[in-house]
SEKOLTI-562851 format. One record per residue (C-alpha): residue in three letters; x, y, z; residue number from 1. Coordinates in steps of 0.001 Angstrom, whole numbers. Example, Ala and Ser with C-alpha at 12.3 -4.5 7.8 and 13.67 -1.06 7.14 Angstrom:
// SEKOLTI-562851
ALA | 12300 | -4500 | 7800 | 1
SER | 13670 | -1060 | 7140 | 2
END
This chain:
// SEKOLTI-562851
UNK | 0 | 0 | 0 | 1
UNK | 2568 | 2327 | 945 | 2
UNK | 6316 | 2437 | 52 | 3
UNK | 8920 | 5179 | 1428 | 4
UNK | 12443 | 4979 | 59 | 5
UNK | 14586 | 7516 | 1184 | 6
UNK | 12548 | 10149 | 2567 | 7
UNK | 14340 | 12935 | 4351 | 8
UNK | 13186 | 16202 | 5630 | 9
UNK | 14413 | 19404 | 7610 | 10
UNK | 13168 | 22135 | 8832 | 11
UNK | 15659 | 25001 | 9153 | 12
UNK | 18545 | 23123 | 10571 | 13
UNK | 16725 | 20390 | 11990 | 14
UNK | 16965 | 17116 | 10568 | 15
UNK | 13536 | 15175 | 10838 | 16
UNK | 13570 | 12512 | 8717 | 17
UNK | 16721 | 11287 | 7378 | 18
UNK | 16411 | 8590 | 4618 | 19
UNK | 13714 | 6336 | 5999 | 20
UNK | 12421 | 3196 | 4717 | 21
UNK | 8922 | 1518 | 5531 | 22
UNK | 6493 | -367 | 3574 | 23
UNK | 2900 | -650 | 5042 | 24
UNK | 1086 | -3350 | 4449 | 25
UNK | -2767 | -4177 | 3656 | 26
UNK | -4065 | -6714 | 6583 | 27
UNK | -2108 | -4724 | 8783 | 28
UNK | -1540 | -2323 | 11553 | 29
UNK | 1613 | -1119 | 11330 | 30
UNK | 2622 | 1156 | 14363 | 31
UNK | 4567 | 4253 | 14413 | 32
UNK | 6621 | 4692 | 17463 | 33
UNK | 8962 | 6958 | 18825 | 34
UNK | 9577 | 9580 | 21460 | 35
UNK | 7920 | 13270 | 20622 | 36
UNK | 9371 | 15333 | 18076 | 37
UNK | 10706 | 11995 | 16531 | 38
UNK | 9493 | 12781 | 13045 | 39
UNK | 6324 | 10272 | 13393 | 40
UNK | 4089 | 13032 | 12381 | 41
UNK | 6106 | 14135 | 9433 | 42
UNK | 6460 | 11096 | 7850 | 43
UNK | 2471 | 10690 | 8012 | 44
UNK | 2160 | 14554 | 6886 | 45
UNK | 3917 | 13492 | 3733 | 46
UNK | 1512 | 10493 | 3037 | 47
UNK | -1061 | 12524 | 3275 | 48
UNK | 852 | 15220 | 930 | 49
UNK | 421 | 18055 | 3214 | 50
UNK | 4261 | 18365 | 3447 | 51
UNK | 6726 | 17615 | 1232 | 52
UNK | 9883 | 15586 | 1727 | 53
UNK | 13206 | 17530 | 452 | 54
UNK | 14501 | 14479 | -1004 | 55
UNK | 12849 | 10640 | -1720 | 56
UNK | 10352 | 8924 | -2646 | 57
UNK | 6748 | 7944 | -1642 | 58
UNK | 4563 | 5088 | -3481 | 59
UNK | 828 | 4688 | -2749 | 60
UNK | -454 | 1675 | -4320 | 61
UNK | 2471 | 1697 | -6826 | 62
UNK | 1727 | 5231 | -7869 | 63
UNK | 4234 | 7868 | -6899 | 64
UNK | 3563 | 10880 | -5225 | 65
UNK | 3633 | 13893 | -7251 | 66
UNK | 1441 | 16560 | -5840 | 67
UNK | -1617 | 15100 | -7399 | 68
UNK | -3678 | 14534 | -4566 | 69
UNK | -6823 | 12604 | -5919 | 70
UNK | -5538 | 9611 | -4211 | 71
UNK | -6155 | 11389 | -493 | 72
UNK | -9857 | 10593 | -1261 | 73
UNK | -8633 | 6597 | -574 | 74
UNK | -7131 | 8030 | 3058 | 75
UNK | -8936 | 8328 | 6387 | 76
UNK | -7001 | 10576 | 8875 | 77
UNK | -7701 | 10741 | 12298 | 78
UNK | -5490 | 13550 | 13248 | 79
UNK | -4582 | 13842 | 17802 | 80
UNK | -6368 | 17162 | 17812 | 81
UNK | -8294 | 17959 | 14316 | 82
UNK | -8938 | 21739 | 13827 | 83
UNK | -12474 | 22698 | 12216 | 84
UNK | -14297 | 25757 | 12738 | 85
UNK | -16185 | 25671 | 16519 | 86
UNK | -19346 | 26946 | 14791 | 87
UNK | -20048 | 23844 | 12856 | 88
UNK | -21823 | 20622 | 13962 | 89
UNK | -20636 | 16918 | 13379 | 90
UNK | -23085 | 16700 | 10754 | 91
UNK | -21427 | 19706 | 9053 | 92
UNK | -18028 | 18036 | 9169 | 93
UNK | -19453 | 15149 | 7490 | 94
UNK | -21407 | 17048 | 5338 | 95
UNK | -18229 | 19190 | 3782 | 96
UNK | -15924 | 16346 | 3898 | 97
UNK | -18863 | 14109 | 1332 | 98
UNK | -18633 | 17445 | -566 | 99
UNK | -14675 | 16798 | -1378 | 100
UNK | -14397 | 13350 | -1644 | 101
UNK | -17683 | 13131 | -3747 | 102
UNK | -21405 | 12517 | -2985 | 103
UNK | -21227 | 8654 | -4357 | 104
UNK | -18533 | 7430 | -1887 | 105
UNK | -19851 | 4848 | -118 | 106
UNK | -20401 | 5753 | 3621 | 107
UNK | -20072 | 4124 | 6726 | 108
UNK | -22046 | 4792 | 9942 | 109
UNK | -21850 | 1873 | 12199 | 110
UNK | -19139 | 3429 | 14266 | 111
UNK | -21604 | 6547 | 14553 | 112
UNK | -23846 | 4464 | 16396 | 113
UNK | -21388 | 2346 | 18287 | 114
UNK | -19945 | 5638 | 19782 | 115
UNK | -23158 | 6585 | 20813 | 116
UNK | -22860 | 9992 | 18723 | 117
UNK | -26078 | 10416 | 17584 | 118
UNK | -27495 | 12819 | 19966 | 119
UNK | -24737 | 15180 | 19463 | 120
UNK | -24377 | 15233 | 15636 | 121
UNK | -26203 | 18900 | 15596 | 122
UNK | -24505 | 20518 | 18574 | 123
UNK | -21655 | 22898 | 17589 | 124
UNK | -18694 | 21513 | 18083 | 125
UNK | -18298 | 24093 | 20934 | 126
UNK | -19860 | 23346 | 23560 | 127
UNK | -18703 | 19339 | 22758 | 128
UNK | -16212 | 17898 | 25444 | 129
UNK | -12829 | 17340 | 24338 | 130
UNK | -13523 | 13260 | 24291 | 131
UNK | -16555 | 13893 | 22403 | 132
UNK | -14981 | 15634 | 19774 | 133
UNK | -12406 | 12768 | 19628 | 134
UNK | -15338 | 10352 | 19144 | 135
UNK | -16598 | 12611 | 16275 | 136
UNK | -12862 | 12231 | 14569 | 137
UNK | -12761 | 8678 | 15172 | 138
UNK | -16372 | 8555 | 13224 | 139
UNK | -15385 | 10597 | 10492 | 140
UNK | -12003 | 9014 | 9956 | 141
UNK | -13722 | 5692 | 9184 | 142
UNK | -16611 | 7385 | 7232 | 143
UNK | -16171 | 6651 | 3911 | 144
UNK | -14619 | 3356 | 4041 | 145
UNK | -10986 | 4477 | 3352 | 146
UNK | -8427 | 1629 | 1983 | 147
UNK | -5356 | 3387 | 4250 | 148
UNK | -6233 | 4456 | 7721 | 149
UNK | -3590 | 7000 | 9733 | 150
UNK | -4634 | 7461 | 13569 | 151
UNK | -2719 | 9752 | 15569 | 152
UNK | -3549 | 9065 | 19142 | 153
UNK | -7044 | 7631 | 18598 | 154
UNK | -7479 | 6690 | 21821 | 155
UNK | -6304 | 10042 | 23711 | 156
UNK | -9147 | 11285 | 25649 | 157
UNK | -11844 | 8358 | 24878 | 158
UNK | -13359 | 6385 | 28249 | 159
UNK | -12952 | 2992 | 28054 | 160
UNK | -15869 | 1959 | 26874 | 161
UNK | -15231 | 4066 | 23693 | 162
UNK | -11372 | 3374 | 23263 | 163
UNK | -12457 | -309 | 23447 | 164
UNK | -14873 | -37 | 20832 | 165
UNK | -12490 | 1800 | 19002 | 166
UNK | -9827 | -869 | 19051 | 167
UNK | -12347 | -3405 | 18224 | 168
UNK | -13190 | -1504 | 14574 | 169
UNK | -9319 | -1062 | 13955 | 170
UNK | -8949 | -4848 | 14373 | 171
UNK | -12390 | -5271 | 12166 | 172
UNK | -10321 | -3485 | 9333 | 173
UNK | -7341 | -4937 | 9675 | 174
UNK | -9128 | -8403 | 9100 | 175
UNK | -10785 | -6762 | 5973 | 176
UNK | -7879 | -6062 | 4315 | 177
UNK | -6802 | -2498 | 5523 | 178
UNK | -3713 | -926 | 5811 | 179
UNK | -3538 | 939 | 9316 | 180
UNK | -750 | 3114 | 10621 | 181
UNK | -1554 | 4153 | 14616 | 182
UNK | 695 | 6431 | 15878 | 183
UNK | 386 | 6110 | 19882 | 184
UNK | 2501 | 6770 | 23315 | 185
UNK | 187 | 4281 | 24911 | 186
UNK | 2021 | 1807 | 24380 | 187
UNK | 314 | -1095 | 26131 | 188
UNK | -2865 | -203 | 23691 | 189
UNK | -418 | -947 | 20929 | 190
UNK | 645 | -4588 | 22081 | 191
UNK | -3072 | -5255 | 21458 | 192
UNK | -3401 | -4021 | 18004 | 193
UNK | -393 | -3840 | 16416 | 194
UNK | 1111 | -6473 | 14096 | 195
UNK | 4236 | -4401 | 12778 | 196
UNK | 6593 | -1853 | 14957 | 197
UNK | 8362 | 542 | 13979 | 198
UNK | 10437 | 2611 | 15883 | 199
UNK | 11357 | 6162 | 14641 | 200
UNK | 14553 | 7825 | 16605 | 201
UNK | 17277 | 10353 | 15300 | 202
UNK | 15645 | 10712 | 12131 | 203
UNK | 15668 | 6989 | 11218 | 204
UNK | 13830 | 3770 | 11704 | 205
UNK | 15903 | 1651 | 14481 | 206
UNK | 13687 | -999 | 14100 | 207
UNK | 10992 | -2016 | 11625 | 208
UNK | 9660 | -5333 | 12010 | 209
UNK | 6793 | -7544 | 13677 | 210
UNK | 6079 | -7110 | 17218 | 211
UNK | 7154 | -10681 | 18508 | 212
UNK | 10253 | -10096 | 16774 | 213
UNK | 10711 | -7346 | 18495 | 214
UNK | 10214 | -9136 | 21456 | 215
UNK | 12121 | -11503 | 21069 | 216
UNK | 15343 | -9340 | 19676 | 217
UNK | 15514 | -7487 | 22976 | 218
UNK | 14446 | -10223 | 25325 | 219
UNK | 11318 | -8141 | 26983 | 220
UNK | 7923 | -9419 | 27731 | 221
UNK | 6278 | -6395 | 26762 | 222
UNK | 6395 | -3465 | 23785 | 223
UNK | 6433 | -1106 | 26456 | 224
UNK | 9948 | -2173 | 27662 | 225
UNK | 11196 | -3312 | 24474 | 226
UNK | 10701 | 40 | 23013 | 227
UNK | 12269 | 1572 | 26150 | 228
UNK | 15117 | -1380 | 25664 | 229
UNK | 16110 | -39 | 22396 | 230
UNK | 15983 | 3733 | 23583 | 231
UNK | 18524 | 2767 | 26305 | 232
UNK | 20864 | 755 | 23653 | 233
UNK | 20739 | 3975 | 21722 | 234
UNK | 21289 | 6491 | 24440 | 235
UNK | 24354 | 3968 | 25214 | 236
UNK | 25360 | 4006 | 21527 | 237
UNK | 25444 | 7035 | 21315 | 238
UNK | 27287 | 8233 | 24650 | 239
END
């Protein structure tokens, strides 16, 4: 689904990204991880061409990225805090995102339901609760049955009950043949969900493979102290 070869990016003097690799797979989640300001964002930013890498290149389904950006229409982003104008309602959001991708795409409201979000479709997003509002961006992020999935955070903010549900659909997609990329700190969420890890620090990938390998490469019983295993090697590398 996706293919990055070489991607690199700065801003002013500050190296982000500095030739990574990764392929995401369909029938996959494939988890970003890294520490913040790692370049995690970035490197979704560019999949989503709303920055451009200064050097490398991108494939989405075999096409290359080249500014045309009809293929965004196949995307759903969940962005960790998505910025549309307080005045408008969920239903508005929907409403102007059908508008750009096209009134025939296929919709897809079961998660409107299963987040309970019908009663507060028509209240401006406001007066919504923070962890409302991230139930709304889970909804629409699913919405028109997208073939690539990027979630930054979903489950920041959610209850339980919610986040649960949440992780339940992601799972759902997965087994139909999505390709997912969750970008999380919670990193105990992730050893539910995630079938690929890879960890972004310095600019590059320091690891990019399943998560039992993972496991097993750094002897740890969980991702939570692997990941902090290969931060330490690192820091030791590096000192």
């Amino acid at each position: 689904m996706i293919t990055a070869r070489g991607i690199r990016k700065r801003f002013g003097r500050l190296t982000v990204l500095n030739g990574v690799d990764l392929d995401v797979a369909r029938g996959a989640v494939t988890a970003i991880v890294g520490p913040n300001a790692s370049g995690k964002t970035t490197f979704n930013r560019i999949i989503l061409g709303l920055v451009r890498a200064d050097a490398g290149e991108m494939h989405f389904d075999g096409q290359r990225l080249n500014g045309d950006a009809g293929y965004r229409r196949r995307i759903g982003y969940m962005p960790q805090i998505a910025r549309y104008p307080d005045n408008l309602t969920g239903r508005d959001v929907m409403a102007m995102l059908r508008d750009v991708r096209g009134k025939d795409t296929p919709r897809d409201e079961e998660l409107i339901e299963t987040l309970q979000l019908g009663a507060v479709l028509d209240t401006p997003l406001r007066v919504l609760s923070g962890g409302t509002r991230q139930r709304i961006n889970a909804a629409l992020a699913f919405l028109f049955r997208p073939e690539l999935l990027i979630l930054d955070e979903p489950t920041a903010g959610l209850d339980p009950i919610s986040a649960g549900a949440l992780k339940d659909r992601i799972r759902r997609e997965r087994d139909a043949g999505r390709a997912l990329i969750v970008t999380s700190h919670v990193l105990s969420e992730l050893d539910e969900i995630a079938d690929r890890i890879a960890f972004l620090l310095d600019g590059q990938f320091q690891f990019d493979g399943t998560r039992d390998e993972l496991l097993r490469s750094t002897a740890q019983p969980t991702l939570e102290r692997a990941i902090a295993h290969l931060m330490a090697a690192r820091a030791g590398a590096g000192a």
